[in-house]
C-alpha positions in Angstrom: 23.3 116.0 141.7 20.0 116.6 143.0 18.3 115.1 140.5 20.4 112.0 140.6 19.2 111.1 144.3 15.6 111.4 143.4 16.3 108.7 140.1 18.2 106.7 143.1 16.0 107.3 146.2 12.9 106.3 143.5 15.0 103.2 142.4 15.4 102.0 146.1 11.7 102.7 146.9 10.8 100.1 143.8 13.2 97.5 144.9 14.6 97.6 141.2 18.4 99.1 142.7 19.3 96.1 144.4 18.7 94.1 141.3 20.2 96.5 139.5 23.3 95.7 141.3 23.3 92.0 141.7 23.4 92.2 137.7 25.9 94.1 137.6 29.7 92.8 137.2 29.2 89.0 136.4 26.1 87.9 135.5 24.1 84.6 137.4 22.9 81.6 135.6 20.9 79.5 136.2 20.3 75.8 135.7 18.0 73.3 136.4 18.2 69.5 136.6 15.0 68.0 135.5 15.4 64.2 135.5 18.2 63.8 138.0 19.9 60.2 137.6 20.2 57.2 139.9 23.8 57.0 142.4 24.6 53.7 144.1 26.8 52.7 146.8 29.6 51.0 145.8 31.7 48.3 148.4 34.9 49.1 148.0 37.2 45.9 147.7 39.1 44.3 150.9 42.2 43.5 149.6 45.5 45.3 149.1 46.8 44.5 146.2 47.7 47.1 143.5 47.7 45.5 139.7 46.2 48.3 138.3 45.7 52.5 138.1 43.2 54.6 136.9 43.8 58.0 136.5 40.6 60.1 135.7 40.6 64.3 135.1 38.0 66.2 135.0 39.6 69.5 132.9 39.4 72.1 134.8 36.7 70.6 137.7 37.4 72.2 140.7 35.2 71.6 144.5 32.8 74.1 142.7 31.9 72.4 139.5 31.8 68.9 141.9 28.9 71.0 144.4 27.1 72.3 141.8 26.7 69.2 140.2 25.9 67.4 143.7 23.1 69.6 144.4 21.3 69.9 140.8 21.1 65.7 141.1 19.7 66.5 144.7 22.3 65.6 147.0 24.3 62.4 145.2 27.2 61.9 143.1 28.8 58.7 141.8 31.9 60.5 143.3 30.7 60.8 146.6 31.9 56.9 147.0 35.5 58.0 146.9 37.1 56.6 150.0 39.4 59.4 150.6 40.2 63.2 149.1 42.8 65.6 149.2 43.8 68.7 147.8 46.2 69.0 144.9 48.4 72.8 144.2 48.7 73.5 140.5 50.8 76.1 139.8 54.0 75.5 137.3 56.8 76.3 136.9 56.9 79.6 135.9 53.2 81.0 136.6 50.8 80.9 139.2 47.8 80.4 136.7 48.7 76.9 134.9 47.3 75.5 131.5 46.5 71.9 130.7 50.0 71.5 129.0 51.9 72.1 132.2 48.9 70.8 134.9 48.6 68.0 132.7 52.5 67.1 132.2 52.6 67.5 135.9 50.2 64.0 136.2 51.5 62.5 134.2 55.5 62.5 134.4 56.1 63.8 137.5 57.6 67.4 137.0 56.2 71.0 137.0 57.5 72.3 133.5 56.7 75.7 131.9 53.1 77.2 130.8 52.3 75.4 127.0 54.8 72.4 127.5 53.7 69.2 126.5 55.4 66.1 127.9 58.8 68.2 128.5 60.9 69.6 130.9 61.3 73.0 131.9 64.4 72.6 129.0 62.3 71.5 126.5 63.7 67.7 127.2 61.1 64.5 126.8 59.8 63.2 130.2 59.1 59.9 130.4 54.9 59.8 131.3 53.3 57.2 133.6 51.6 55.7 130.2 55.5 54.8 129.1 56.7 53.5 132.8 53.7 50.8 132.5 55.2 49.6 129.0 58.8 49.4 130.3 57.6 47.1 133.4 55.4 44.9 131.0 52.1 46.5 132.1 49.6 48.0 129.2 48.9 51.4 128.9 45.8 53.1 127.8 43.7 56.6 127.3 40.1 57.8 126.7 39.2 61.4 126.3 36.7 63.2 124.9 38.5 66.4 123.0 40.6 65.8 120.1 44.1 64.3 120.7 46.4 66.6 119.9 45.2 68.7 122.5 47.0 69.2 125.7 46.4 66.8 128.7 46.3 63.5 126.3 49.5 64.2 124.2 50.9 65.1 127.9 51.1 61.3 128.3 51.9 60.5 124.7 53.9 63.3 123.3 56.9 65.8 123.6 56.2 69.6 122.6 57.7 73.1 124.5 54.3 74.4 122.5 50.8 73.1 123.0 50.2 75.0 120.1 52.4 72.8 117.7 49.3 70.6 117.1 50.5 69.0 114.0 53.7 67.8 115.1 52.7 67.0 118.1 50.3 63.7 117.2 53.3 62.5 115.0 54.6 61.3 118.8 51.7 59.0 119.2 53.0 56.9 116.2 55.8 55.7 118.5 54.6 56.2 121.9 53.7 52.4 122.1 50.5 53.0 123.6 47.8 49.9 123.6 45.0 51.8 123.8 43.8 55.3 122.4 40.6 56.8 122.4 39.2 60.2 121.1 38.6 62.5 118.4 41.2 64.2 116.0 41.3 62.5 112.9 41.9 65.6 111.1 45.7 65.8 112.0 46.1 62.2 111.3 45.7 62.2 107.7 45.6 64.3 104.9 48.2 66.4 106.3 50.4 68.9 104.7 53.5 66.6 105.1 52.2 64.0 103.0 52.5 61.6 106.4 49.0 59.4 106.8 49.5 58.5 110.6 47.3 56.4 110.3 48.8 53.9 108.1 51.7 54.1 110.1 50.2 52.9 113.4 49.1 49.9 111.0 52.1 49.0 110.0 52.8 49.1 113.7 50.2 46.7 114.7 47.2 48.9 115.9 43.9 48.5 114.7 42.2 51.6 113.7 38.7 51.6 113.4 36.3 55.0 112.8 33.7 54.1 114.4 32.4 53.0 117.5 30.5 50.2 116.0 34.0 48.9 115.0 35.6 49.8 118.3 33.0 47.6 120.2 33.6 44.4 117.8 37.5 44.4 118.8 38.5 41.6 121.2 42.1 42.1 121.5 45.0 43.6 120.4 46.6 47.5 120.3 43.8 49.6 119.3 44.0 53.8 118.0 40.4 54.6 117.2 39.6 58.1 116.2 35.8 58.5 115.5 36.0 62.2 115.2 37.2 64.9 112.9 37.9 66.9 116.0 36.3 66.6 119.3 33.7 64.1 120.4 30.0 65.2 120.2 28.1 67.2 122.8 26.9 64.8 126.0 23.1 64.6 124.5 24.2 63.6 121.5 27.1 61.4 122.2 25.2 59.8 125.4 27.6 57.8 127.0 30.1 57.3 125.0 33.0 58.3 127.1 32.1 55.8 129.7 31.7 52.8 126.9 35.0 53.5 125.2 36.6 54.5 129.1 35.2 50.2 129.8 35.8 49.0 126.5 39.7 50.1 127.0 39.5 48.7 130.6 38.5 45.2 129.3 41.2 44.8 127.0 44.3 46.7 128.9 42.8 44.1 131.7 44.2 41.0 129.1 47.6 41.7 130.5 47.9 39.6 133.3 50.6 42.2 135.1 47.9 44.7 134.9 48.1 48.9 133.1 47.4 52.0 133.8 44.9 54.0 132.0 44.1 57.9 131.7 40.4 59.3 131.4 39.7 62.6 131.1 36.4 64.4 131.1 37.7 66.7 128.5 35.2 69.4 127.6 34.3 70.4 130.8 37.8 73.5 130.4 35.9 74.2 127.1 32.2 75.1 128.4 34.6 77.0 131.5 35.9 79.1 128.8 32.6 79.9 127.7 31.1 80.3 131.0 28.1 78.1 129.7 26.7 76.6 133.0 24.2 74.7 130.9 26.6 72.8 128.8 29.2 73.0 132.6 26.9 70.6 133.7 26.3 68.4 131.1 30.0 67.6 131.1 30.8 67.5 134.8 27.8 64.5 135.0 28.8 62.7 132.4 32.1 62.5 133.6 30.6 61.9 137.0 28.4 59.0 135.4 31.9 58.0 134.0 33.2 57.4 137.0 30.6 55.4 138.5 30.9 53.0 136.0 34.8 52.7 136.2 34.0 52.7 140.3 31.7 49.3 139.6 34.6 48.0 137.4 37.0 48.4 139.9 35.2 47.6 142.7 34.5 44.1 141.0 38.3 44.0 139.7 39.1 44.2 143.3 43.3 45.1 142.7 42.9 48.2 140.5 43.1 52.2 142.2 40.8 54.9 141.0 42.4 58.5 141.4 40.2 61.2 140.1 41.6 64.9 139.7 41.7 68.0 138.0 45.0 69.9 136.3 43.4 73.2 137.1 40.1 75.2 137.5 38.6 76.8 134.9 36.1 80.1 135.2 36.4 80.8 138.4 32.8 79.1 139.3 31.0 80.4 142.0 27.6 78.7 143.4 25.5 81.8 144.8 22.1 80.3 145.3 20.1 77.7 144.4 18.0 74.8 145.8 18.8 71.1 146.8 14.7 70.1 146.4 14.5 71.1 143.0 18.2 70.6 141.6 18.4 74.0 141.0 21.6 75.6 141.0 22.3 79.8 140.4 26.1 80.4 139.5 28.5 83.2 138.4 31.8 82.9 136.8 35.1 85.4 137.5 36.5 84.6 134.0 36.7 83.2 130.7 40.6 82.0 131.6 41.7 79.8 134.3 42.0 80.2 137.8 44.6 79.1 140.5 42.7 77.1 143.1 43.7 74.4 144.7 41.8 70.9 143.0 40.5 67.9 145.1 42.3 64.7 144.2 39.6 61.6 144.9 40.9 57.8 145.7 38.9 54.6 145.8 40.3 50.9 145.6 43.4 49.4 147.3 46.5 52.0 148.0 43.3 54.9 148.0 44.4 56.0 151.7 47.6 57.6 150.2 46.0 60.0 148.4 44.7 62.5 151.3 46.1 65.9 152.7 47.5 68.9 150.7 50.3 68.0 148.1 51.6 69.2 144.9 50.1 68.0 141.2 53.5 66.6 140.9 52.9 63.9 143.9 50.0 62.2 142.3 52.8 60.8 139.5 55.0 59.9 142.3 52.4 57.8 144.9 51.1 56.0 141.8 54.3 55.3 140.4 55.4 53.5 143.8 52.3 51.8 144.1 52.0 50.3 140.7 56.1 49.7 141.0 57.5 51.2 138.1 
């Protein structure tokens, strides 16, 4: 015992205890923004009109990952022209701790359903998703992610599954979801698949065009479109650039053809996947390029002049804590409480006419509802 107070008393008398112990439990990271970008301030339009609704998610982006962000690109964020915020619970229906199947279903139909569910209710029966609504009332319907689709928060809007994990079943449901405009990665559930089915034909024969490519993607000029560049997910931000908000515009433009206006989903998909990893590096990669994402469907919408921007999260994911860092030099020292989610409340941002209904403390579940009464479905 004796000897252990002289290692200790020697240890504080160093100053190598106390680092000792900041090291110990969760590790800090630490990440620097070299070239920060360039925000703008964006006018918000005048009038009150509602024609259209984007909905944008950042996968599990809580007030942390939105700080940290802020501060490595010294003090500015395309968000930071949101007219209003609130706070959104995310809980479901039967835990605390929600996944992207139930957070997600909760956007975009309306109900809280179990932990895994896709698209259902808490009886495993199909919900009808703000994407279908829009069709039904003559309005076009779109989505953009960047993960593969038959992962959870698109097929929340497309599909019907009491499993998230039922991957291949699931995208059959896109075949007759009557969506205008898709996309993501995934090809590799689409064809080739152990059922013989190519999904892809099928959505011909329904009327879509599916090109492979971006190149082919930016040549359309009308019509229902299901392009799938990928295998799986889309690439990494530095190699993609910024894809997510070309194909995010390039859906805008032609959903926009529809003279009674659509709704559209964007989601910032890979952010959840770097949480899981607890990779601040690649955390912030993905929270600004959804953040540069939203600028440019901000300046779209601003211009538009009748369409609502709502920008949320279905949960957090790895318990993100800022612990240092300095606005100067975008530098930024974090820690993460797990590889799993985490149950804190998620802001809800709003910009555009109908924007001012969007503030205070609600559940995930209201988001459906206010847009759903504003767009009139």
């Amino acid at each position: 015992m004796k000897k252990e107070y002289l290692i200790i008393t020697f240890l504080l008398i160093l100053g190598i205890l106390p680092a000792l112990s900041q090291n110990s439990g969760c590790p800090s990271q630490t990440y620097i923004l070299d070239h920060p970008y360039q925000v703008e301030k964006i006018t918000p339009p005048k009038g009150h009109k509602i024609k259209n609704v984007i909905l944008m998610i950042g996968d599990g982006m809580s007030l942390m990952h939105v700080y940290s962000a802020w501060t490595a690109n010294r003090g500015k964020l395309w968000l930071d022209n949101s007219q209003y915020i609130g706070l959104s619970k995310t809980y479901c229906s039967n835990r605390l701790i929600t996944d992207s199947g139930a957070g997600g279903t909760a956007l975009a139909t309306g109900y809280k359903t179990n932990y895994h569910s896709v698209g259902v209710d808490t009886n495993g029966k199909p919900l009808k998703s703000l994407c279908t609504l829009a069709k039904e009332k003559g309005k076009s319907s779109g989505i953009a992610v960047t993960c593969r689709l038959w992962d959870a928060t698109p097929a929340d809007f497309c599909c019907h599954n009491v499993d998230r994990d039922q991957e291949m079943a699931i995208v059959t449901d896109y075949v007759d979801c009557g969506i205008d405009y898709v996309f993501g990665g995934g090809a590799a559930y689409f064809e080739n698949r152990p059922d013989g089915r190519d999904l892809f034909k099928e959505l011909q024969n329904k009327s879509y065009q599916t090109p492979r490519n971006w190149e082919d993607v930016e040549n359309v000029k009308n019509g229902k479109v299901f392009a799938i560049p990928y295998e799986k997910d889309t690439p990494i931000p530095a190699e993609r650039g910024d894809l997510l908000a070309r194909a995010s515009l390039k859906g805008l433009d032609l959903l926009n053809q529809n003279k009674k206006g659509f709704f559209m989903m964007i989601e910032g998909s890979q952010l959840d996947d770097y949480g899981h990893s607890n990779d601040l590096d690649m955390l912030m990669q993905e929270t600004m390029d959804f953040d540069r994402t939203i600028g440019e469907v901000l300046k779209w919408a601003a211009k538009d002049g009748e369409t609502l921007v709502v920008i949320t999260a279905d949960h957090e994911t790895g318990g993100l804590t800022l612990v240092d860092g300095d606005l100067n030099e975008g530098k930024i020292v974090c820690k993460f409480s797990t590889n799993e989610h985490s149950g804190v409340m998620v802001p809800v941002y709003s910009f555009g006419p109908g924007s001012e209904n969007f503030s205070g403390i609600y559940e995930n579940t209201d988001i459906f509802w206010k847009i759903k009464k504003l767009l009139k479905l």
